[in-house]
mmCIF file of the C-alpha atoms, coordinates in Angstrom:
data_MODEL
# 
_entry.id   MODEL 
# 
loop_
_atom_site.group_PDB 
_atom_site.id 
_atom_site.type_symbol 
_atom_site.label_atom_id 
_atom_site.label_alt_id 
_atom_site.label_comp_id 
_atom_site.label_asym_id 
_atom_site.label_entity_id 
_atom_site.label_seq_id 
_atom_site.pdbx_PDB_ins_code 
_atom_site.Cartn_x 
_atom_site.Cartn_y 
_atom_site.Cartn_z 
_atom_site.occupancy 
_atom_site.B_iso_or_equiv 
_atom_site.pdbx_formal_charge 
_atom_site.auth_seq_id 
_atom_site.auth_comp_id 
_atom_site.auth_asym_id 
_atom_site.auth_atom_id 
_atom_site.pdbx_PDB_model_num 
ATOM 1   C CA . UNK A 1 1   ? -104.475 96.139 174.439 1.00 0.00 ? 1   UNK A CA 1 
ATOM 2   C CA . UNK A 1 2   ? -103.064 93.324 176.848 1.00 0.00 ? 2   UNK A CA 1 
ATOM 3   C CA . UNK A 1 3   ? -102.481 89.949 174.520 1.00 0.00 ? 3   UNK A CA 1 
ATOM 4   C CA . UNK A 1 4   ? -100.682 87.187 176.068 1.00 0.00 ? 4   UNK A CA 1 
ATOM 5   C CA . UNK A 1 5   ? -97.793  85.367 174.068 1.00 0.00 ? 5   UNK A CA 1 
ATOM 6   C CA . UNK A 1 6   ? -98.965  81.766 173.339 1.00 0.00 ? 6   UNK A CA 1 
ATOM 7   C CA . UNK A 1 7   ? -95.035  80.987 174.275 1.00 0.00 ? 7   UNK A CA 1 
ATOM 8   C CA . UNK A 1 8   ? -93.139  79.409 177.171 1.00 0.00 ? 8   UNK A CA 1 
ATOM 9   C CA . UNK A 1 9   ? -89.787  80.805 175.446 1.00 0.00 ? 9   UNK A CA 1 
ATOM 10  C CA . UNK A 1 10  ? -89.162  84.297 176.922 1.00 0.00 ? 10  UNK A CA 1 
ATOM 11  C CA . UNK A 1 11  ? -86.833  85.025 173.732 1.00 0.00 ? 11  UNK A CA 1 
ATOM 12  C CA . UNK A 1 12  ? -88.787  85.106 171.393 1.00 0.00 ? 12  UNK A CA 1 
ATOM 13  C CA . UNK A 1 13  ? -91.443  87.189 173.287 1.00 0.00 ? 13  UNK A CA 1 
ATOM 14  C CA . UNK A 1 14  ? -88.446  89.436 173.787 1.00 0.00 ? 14  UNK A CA 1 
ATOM 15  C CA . UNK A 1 15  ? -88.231  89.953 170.023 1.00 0.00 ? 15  UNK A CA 1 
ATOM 16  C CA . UNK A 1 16  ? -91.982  90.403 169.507 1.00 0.00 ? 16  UNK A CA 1 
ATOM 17  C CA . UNK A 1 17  ? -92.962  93.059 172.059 1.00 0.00 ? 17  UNK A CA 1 
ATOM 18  C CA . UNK A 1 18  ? -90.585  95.660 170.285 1.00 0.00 ? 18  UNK A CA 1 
ATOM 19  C CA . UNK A 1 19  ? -92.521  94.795 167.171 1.00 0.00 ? 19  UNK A CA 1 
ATOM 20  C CA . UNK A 1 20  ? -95.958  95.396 168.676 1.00 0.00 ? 20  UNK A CA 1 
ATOM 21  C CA . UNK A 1 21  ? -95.170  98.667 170.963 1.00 0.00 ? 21  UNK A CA 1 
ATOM 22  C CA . UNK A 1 22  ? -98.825  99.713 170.708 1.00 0.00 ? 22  UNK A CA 1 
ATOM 23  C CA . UNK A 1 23  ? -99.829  96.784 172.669 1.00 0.00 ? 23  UNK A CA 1 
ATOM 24  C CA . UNK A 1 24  ? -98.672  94.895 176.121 1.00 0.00 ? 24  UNK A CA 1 
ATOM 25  C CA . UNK A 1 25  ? -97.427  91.451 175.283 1.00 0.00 ? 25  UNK A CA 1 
ATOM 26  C CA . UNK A 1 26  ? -97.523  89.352 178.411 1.00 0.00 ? 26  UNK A CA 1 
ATOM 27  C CA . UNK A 1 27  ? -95.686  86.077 179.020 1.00 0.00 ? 27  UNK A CA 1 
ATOM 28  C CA . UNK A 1 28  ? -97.860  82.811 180.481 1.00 0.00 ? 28  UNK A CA 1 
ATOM 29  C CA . UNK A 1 29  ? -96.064  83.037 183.951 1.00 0.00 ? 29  UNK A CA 1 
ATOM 30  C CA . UNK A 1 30  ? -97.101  86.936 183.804 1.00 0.00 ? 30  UNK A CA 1 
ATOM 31  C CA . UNK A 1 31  ? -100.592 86.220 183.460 1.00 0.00 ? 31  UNK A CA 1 
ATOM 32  C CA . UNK A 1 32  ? -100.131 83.882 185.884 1.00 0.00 ? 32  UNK A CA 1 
ATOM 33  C CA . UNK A 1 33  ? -100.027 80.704 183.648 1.00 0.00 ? 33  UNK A CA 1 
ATOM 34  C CA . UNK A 1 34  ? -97.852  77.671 184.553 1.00 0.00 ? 34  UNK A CA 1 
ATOM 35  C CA . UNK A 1 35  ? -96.272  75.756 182.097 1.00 0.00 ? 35  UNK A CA 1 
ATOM 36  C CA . UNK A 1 36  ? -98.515  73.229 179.833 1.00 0.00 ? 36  UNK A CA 1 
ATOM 37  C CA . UNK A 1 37  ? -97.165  70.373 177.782 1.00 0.00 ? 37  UNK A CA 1 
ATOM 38  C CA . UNK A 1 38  ? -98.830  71.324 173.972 1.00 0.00 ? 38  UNK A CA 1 
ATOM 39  C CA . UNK A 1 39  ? -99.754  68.689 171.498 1.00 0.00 ? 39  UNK A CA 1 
ATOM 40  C CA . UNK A 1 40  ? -98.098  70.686 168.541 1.00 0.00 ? 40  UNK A CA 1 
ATOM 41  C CA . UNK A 1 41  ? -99.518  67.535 166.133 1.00 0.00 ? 41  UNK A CA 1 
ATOM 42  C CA . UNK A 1 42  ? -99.888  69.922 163.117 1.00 0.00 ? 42  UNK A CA 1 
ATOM 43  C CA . UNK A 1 43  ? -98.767  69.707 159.556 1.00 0.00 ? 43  UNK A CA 1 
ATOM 44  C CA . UNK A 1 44  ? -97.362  72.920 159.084 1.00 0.00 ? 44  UNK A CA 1 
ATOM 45  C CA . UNK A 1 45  ? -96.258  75.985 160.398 1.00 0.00 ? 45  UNK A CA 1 
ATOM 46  C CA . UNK A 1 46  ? -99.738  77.598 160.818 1.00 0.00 ? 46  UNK A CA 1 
ATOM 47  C CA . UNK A 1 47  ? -101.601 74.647 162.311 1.00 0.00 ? 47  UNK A CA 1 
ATOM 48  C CA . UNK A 1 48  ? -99.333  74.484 165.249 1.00 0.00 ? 48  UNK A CA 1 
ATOM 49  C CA . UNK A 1 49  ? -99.877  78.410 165.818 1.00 0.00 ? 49  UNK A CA 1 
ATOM 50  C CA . UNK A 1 50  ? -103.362 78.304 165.719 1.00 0.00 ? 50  UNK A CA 1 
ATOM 51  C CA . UNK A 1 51  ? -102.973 75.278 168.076 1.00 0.00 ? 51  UNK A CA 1 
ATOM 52  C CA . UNK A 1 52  ? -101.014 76.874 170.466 1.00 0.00 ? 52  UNK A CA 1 
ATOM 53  C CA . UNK A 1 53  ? -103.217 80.027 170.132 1.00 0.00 ? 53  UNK A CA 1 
ATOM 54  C CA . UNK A 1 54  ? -106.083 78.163 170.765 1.00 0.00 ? 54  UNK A CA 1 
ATOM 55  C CA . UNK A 1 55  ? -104.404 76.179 173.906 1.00 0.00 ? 55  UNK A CA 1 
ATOM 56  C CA . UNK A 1 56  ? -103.563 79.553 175.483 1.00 0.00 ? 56  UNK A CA 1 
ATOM 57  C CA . UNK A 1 57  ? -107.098 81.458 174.720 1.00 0.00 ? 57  UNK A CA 1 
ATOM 58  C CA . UNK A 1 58  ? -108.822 78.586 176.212 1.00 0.00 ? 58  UNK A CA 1 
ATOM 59  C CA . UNK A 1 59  ? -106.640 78.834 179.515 1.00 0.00 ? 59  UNK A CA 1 
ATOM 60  C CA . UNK A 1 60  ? -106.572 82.871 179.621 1.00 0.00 ? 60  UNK A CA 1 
ATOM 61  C CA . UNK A 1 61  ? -109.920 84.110 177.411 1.00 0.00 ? 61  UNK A CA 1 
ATOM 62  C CA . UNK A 1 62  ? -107.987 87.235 176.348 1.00 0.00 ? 62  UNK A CA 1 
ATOM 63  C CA . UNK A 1 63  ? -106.369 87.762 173.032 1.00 0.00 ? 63  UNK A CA 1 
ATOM 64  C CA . UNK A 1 64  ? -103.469 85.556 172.214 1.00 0.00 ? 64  UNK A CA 1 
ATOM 65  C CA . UNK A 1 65  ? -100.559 85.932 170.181 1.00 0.00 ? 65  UNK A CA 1 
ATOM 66  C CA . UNK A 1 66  ? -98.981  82.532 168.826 1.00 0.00 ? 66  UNK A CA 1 
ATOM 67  C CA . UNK A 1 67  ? -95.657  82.621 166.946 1.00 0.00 ? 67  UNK A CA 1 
ATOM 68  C CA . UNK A 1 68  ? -94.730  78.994 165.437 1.00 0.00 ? 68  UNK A CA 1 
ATOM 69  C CA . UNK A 1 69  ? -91.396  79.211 163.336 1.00 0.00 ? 69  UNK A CA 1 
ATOM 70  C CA . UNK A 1 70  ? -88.280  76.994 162.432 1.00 0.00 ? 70  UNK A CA 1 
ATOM 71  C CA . UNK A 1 71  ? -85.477  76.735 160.364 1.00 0.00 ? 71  UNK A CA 1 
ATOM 72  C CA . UNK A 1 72  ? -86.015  74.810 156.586 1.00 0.00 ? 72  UNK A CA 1 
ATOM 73  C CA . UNK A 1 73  ? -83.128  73.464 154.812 1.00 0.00 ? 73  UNK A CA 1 
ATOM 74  C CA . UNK A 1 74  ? -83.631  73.189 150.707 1.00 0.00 ? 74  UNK A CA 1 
ATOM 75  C CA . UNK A 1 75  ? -81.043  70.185 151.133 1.00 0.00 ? 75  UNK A CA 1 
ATOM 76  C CA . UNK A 1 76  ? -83.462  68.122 153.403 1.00 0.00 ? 76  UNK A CA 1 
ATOM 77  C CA . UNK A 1 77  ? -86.476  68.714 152.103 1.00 0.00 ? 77  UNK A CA 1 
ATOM 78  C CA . UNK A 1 78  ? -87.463  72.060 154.269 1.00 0.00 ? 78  UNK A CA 1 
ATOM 79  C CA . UNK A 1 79  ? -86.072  69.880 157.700 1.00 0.00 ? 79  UNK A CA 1 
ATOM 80  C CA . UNK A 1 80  ? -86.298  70.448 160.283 1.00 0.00 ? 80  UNK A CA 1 
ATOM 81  C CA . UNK A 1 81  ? -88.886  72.877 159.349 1.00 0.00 ? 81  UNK A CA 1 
ATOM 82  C CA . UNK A 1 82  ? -91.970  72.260 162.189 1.00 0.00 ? 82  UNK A CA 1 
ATOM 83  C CA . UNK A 1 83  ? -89.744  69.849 164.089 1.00 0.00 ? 83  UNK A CA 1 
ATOM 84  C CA . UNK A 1 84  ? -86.838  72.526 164.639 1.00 0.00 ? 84  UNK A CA 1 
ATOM 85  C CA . UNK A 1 85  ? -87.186  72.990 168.537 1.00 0.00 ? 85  UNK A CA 1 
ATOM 86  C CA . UNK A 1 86  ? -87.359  69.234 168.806 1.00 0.00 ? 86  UNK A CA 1 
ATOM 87  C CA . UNK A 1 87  ? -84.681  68.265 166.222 1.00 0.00 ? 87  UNK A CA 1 
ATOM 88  C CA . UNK A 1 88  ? -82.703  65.411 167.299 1.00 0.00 ? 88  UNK A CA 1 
ATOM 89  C CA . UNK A 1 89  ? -84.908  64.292 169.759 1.00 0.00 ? 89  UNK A CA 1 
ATOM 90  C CA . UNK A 1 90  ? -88.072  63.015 168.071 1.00 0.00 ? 90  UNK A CA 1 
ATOM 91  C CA . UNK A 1 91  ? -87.213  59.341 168.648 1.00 0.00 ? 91  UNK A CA 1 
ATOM 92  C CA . UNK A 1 92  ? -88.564  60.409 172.179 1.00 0.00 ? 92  UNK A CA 1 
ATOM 93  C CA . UNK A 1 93  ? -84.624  60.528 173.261 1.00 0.00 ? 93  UNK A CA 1 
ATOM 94  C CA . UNK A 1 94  ? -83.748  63.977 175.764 1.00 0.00 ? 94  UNK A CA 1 
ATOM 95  C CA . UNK A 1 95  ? -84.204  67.312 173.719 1.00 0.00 ? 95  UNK A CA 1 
ATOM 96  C CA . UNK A 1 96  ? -80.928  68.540 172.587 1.00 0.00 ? 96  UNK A CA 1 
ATOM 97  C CA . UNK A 1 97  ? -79.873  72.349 173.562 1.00 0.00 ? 97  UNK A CA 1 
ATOM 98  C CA . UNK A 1 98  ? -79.443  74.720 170.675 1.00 0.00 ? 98  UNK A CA 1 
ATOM 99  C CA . UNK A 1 99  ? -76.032  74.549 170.848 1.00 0.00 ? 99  UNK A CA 1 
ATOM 100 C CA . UNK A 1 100 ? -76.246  70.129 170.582 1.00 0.00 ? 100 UNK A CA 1 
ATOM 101 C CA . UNK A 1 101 ? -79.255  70.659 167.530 1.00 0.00 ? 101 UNK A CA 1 
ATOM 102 C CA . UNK A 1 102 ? -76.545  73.445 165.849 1.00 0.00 ? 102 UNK A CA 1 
ATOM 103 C CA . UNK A 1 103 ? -74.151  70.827 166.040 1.00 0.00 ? 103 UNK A CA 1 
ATOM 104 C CA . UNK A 1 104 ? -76.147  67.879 164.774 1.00 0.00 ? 104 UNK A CA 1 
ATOM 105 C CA . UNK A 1 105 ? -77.575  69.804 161.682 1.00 0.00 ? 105 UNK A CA 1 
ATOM 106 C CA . UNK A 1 106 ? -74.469  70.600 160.542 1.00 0.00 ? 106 UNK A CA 1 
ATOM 107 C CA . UNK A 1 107 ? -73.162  67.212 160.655 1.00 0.00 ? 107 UNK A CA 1 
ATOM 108 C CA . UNK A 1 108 ? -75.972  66.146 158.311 1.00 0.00 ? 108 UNK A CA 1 
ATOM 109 C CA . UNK A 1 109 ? -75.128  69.158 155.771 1.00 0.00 ? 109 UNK A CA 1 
ATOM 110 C CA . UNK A 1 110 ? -71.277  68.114 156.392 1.00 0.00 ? 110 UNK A CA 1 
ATOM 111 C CA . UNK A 1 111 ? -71.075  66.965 152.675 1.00 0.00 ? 111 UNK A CA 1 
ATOM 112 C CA . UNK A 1 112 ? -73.523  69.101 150.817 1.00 0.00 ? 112 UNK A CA 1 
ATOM 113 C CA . UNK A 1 113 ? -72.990  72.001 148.697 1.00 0.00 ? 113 UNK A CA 1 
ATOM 114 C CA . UNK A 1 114 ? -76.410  73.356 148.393 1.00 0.00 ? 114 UNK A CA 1 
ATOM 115 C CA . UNK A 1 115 ? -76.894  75.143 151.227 1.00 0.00 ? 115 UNK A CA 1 
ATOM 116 C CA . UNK A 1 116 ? -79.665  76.894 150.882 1.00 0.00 ? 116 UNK A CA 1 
ATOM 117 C CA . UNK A 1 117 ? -82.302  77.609 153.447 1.00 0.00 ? 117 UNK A CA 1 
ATOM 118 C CA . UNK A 1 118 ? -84.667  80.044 155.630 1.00 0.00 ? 118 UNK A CA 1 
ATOM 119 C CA . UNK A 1 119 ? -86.452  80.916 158.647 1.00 0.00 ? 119 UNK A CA 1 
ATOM 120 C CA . UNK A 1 120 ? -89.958  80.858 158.824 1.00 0.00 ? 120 UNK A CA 1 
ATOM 121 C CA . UNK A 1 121 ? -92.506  82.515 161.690 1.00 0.00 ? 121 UNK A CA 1 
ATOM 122 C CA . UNK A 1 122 ? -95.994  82.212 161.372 1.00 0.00 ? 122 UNK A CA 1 
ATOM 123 C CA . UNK A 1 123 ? -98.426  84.769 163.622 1.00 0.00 ? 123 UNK A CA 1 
ATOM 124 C CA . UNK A 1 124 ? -101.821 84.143 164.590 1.00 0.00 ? 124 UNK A CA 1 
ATOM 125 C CA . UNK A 1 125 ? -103.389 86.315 166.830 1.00 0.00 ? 125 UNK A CA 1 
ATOM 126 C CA . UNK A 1 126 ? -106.911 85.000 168.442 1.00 0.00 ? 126 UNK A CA 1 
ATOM 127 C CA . UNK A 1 127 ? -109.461 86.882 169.674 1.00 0.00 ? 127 UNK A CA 1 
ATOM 128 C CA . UNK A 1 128 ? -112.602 85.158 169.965 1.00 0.00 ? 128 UNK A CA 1 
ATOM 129 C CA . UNK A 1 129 ? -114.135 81.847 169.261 1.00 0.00 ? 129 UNK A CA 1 
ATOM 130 C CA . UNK A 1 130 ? -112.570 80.681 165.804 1.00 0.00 ? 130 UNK A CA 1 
ATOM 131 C CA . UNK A 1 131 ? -111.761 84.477 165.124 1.00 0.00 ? 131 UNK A CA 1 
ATOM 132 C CA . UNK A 1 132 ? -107.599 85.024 164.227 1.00 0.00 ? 132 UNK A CA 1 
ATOM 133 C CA . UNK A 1 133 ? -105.922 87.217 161.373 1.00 0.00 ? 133 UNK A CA 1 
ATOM 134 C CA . UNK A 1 134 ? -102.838 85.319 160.762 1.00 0.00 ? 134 UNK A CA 1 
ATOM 135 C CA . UNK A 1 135 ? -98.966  85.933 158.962 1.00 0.00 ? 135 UNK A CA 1 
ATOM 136 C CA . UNK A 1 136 ? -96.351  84.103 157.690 1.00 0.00 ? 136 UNK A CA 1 
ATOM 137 C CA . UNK A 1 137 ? -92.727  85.648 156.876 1.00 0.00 ? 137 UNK A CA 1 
ATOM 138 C CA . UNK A 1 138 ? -89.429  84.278 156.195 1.00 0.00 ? 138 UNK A CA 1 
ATOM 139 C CA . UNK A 1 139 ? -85.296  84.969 156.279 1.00 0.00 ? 139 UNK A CA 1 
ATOM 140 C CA . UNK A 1 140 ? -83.689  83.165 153.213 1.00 0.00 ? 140 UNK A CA 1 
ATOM 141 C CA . UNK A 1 141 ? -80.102  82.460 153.751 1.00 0.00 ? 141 UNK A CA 1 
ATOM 142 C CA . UNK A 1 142 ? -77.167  79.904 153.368 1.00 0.00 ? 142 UNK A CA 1 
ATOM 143 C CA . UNK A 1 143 ? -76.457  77.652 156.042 1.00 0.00 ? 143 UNK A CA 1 
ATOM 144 C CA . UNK A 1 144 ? -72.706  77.992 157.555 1.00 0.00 ? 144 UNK A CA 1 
ATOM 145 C CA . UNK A 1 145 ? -70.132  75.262 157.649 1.00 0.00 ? 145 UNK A CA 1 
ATOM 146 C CA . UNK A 1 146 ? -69.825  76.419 160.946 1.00 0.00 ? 146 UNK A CA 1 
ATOM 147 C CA . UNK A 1 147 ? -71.417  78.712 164.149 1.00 0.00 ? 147 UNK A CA 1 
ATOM 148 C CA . UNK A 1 148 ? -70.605  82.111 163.950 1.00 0.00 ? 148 UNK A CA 1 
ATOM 149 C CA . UNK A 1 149 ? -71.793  84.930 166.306 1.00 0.00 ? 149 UNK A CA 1 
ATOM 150 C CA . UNK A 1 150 ? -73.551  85.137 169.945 1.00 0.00 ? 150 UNK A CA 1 
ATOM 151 C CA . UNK A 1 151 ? -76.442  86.706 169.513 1.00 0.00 ? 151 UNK A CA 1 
ATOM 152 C CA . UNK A 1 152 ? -80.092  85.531 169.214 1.00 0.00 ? 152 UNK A CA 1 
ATOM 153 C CA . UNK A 1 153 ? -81.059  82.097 169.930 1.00 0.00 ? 153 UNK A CA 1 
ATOM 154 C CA . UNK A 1 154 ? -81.732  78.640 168.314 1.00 0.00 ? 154 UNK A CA 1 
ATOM 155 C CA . UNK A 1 155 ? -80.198  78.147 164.321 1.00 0.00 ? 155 UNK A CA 1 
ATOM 156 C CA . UNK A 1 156 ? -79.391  81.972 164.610 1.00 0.00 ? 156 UNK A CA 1 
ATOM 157 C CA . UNK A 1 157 ? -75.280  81.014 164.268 1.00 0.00 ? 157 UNK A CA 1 
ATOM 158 C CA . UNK A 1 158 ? -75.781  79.000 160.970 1.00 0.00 ? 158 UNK A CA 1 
ATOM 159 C CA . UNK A 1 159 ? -77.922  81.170 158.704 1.00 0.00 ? 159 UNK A CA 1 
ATOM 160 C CA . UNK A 1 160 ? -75.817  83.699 156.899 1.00 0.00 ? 160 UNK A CA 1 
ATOM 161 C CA . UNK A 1 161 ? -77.249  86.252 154.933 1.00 0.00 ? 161 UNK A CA 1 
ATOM 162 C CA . UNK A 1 162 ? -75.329  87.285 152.090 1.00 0.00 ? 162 UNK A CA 1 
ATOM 163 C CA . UNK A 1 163 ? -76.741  90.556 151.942 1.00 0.00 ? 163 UNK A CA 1 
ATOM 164 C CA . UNK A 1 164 ? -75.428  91.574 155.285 1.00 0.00 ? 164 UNK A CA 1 
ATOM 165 C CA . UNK A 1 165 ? -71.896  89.433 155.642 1.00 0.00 ? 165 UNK A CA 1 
ATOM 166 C CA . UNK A 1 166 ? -73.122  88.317 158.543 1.00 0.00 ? 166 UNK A CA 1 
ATOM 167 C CA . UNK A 1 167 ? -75.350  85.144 160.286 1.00 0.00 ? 167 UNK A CA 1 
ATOM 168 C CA . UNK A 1 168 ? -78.076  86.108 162.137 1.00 0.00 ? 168 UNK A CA 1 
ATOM 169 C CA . UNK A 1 169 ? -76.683  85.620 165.339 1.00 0.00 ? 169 UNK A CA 1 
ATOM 170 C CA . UNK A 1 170 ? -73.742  88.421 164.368 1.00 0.00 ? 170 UNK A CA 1 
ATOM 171 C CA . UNK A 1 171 ? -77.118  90.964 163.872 1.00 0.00 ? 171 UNK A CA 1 
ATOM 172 C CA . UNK A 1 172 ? -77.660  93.647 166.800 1.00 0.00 ? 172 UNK A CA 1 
ATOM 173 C CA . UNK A 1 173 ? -81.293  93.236 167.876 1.00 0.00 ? 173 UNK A CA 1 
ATOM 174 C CA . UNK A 1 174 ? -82.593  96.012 165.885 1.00 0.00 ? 174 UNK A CA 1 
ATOM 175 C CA . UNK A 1 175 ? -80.611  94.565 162.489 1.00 0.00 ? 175 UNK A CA 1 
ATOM 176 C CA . UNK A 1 176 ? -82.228  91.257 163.682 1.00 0.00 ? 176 UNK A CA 1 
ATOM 177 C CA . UNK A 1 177 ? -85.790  92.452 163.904 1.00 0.00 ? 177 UNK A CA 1 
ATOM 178 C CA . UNK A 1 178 ? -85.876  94.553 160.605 1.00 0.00 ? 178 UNK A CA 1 
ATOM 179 C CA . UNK A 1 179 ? -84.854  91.773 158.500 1.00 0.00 ? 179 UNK A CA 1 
ATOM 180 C CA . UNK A 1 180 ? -85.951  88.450 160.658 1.00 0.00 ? 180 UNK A CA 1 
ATOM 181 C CA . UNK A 1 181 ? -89.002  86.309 159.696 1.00 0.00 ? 181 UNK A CA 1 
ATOM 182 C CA . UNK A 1 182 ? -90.056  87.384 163.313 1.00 0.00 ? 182 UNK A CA 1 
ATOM 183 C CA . UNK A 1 183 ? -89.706  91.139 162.726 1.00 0.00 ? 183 UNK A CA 1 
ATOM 184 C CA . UNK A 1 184 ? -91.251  91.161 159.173 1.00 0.00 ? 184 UNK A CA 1 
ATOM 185 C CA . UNK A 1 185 ? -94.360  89.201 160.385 1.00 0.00 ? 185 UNK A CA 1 
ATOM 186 C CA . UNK A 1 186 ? -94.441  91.073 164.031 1.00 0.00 ? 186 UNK A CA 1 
ATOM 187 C CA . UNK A 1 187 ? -94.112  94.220 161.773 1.00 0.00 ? 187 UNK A CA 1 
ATOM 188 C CA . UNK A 1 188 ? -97.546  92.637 159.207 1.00 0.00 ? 188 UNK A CA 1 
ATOM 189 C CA . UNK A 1 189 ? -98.786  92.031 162.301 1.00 0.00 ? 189 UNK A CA 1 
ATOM 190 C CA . UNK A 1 190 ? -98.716  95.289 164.053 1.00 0.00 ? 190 UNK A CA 1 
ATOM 191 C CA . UNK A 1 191 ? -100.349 96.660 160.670 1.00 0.00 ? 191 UNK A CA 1 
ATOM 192 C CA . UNK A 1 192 ? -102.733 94.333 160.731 1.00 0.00 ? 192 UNK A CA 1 
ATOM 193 C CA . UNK A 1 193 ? -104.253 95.002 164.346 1.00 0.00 ? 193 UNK A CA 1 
ATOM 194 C CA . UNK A 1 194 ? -104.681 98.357 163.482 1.00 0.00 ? 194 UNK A CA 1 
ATOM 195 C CA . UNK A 1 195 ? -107.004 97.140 161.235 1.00 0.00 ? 195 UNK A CA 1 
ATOM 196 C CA . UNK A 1 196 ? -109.193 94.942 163.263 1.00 0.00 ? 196 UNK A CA 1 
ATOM 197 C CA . UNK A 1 197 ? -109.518 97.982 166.018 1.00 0.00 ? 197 UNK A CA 1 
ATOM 198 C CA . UNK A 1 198 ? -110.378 96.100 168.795 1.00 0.00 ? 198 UNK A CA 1 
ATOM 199 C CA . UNK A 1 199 ? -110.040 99.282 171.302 1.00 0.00 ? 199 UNK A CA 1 
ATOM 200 C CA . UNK A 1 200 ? -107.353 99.646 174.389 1.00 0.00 ? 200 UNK A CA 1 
# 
């Protein structure tokens, strides 16, 4: 079945569409969707998924996939947590790259020992008038003292997972998606769908 992705940030809808090969996950600007400022005013990781599910639906009326995830540090209280795209910039001041936000989190942890922390995704796929399934998965890990690795995107260079030896962003893509919060939920997801059998 087509869904559209419920996401103006083409990376992580690369990451998803290997998870959900049964199906053809299309972008906004593929479905012919310009970019729309989204009023992500919720209190949690879900809420803002179902918001920007229900954003998308309303503009496309076909199934919609929304992914809402973030980074939560045991150290500060789960921050950034919801706010982790827009860390460092809520005052309203210009959003900071991922490469500035890297930079400015690990400032903040400079002097901490617990280190501690995880990625979160949450799924919710919508496919009718208040009709979703929905998933949420995470990636415990320890935050880094400092960036390691180039791949991925976002906090990927500061969580290190002890199982592996390596931060996220030192993964290949298929090491990424079998143990990411992305790939686990994509993966309940997938399972999921099957499930609801909504027909090609």
């Amino acid at each position: 079945m087509e869904i559209l992705v419920a996401s103006f940030n083409n990376h992580k809808i690369d990451e998803l569409r290997p998870l959900l090969p049964e199906h053809t996950l299309l972008s906004p600007a593929e479905a012919g969707i310009e970019p729309i400022q989204i009023d992500e005013n919720g209190s949690d990781y879900f809420a803002n998924a179902l918001i920007k599910a229900k954003a998308l639906y309303n503009t496309a009326g076909i199934p919609t996939l929304a992914d809402d995830s973030g980074l939560s540090v045991l150290a500060l209280d789960g921050a950034p947590g919801i706010h982790s795209s827009r860390y460092g910039s809520l005052d309203g001041s210009k959003k900071l790259d991922d490469k500035e936000r890297n930079e400015l989190l690990l400032n903040v942890m400079k002097d901490i020992d617990e280190r501690r922390c995880a990625f979160y995704c949450c799924l919710v796929f919508l496919y009718g008038e208040d009709r979703y399934i929905a998933v949420q998965e995470t990636c415990p890990g320890l935050l880094t003292r400092e960036q390691a690795g180039r791949g991925g995107f976002g906090y990927d260079p500061l969580v290190f997972l002890p199982e592996l030896g390596k931060t996220v962003a030192e993964l290949s893509p298929w090491e990424k998606n079998r143990v990411s919060h992305r790939g686990r939920a994509g993966r309940a997801m997938a399972s999921m769908l099957k499930v609801l059998n909504l027909g090609d």
